[in-house]
N, C-alpha and C positions, 0 to 999 in steps of 0.2 A: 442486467439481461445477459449480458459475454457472462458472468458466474455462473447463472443458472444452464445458459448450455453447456459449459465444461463442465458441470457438477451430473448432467446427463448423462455425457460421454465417460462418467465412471472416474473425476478426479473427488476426493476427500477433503472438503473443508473445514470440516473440524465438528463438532459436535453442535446441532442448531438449535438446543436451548442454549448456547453459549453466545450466539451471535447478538448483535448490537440490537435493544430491545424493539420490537417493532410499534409498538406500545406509545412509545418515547418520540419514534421516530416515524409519525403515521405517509410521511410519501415515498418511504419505498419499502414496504412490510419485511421484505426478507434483502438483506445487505450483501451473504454473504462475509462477514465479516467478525472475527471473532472479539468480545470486547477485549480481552488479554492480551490480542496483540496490537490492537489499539493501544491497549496499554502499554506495552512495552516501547512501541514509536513512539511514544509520547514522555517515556523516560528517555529516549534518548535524543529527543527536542529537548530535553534539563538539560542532559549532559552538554549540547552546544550553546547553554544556557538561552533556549529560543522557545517559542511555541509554536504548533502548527499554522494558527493565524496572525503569527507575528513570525514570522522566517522568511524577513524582508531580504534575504542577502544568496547570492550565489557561491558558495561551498566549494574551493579549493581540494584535490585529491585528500592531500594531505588531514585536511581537518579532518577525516573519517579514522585518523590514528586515536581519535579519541576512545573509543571504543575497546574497553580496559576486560580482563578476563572475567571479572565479575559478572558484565555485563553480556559481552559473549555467551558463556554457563548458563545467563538465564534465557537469552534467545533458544539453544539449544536444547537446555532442559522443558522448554514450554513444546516443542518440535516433539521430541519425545514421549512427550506425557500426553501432548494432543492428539497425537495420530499414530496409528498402527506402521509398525516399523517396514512393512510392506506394500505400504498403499503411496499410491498419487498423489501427493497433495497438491492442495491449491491453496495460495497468501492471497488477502486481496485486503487495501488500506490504503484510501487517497496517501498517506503521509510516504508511500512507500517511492513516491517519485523526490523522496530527499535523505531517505535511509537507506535504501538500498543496497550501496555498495557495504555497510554492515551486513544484513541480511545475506546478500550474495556470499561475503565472506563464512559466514558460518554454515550456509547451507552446503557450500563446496568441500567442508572439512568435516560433515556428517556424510558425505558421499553422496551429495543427493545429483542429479544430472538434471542441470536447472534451466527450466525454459521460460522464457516471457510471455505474456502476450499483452500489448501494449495496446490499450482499447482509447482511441479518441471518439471525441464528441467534439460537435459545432461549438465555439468558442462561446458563441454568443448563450447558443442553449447551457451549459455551463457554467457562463456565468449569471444568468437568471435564476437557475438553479442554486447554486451556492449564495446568492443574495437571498434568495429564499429562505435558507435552511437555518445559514450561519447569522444573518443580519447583520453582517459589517458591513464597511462603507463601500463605497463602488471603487473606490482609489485600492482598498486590499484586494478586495475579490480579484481585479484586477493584474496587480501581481502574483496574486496566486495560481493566477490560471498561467501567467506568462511563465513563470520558475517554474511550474509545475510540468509544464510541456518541455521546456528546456534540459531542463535534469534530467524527466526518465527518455528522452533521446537519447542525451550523452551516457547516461545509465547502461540503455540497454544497446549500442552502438558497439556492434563487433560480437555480441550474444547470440543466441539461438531464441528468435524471438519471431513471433508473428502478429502483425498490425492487423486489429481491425479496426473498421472506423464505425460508430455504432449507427449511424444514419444508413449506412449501407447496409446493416445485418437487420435492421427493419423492414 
């Protein structure tokens, strides 16, 4: 819902037959989310040799030296090929409360003047949701929600960033 009203206000998500199929994914029709960069957080869950629902550990600065030029190039190169070199964009990817400081990195070195907005939901809604969707156990969902809040705190901590919480934009 936070996508669709910044996608209002005129920022660029990428092209929506590109986004995660709705098809596929019948409870929420439109994600906002492109699969490519789905993909791409998800090559670099390989690279910390983890997956998004197994990224049972909390992430030291440093591990994000992992992030090799190769990898970099192709964040960048998808940035460019995705969207008009003068538009707003918008990123949006649950995994991005554990890549971030990647992404941040290369969006700062394209020149882009990078804002957050840091959208919670009720823990509990959340995590009924994610049991939902993903169908692992209650012990992951569990953690995922807890590292997932944790991270993009510390993530966006000291950013230009605006919270909303989505029970209130209801």
């Amino acid at each position: 819902m936070v996508a669709h009203v910044i996608h209002k206000l005129g920022v660029n998500f990428g092209d929506h037959d590109r986004f995660v199929d709705p098809e596929t994914h019948t409870y929420n029709p439109i994600f906002f989310e492109l699969k490519s960069l789905n993909d791409l957080n998800d090559e670099i869950f390989r690279r910390f040799g983890r997956s998004y629902y197994g990224f049972d550990w909390l992430p030291k600065d440093i591990d994000y030296n992992i992030a090799n030029q190769d990898l970099e190039d192709k964040i960048a190169g998808f940035i460019e090929e995705e969207f008009p070199s003068d538009a707003a964009i918008g990123l949006k990817d649950p995994r991005f409360c554990f890549t971030l400081p990647i992404w941040d990195r290369v969006l700062n070195s394209l020149g882009f003047d990078v804002y957050y907005v840091l959208t919670t939901r009720s823990s509990n809604s959340v995590f009924e949701s994610n049991k939902k969707v993903n169908q692992c156990s209650d012990a992951l969902n569990f953690r995922l929600i807890a590292h997932s809040v944790l991270l993009a705190h510390k993530f966006v901590d000291g950013k230009k960033c605006v919270s909303i919480r989505y029970e209130d934009l209801i």
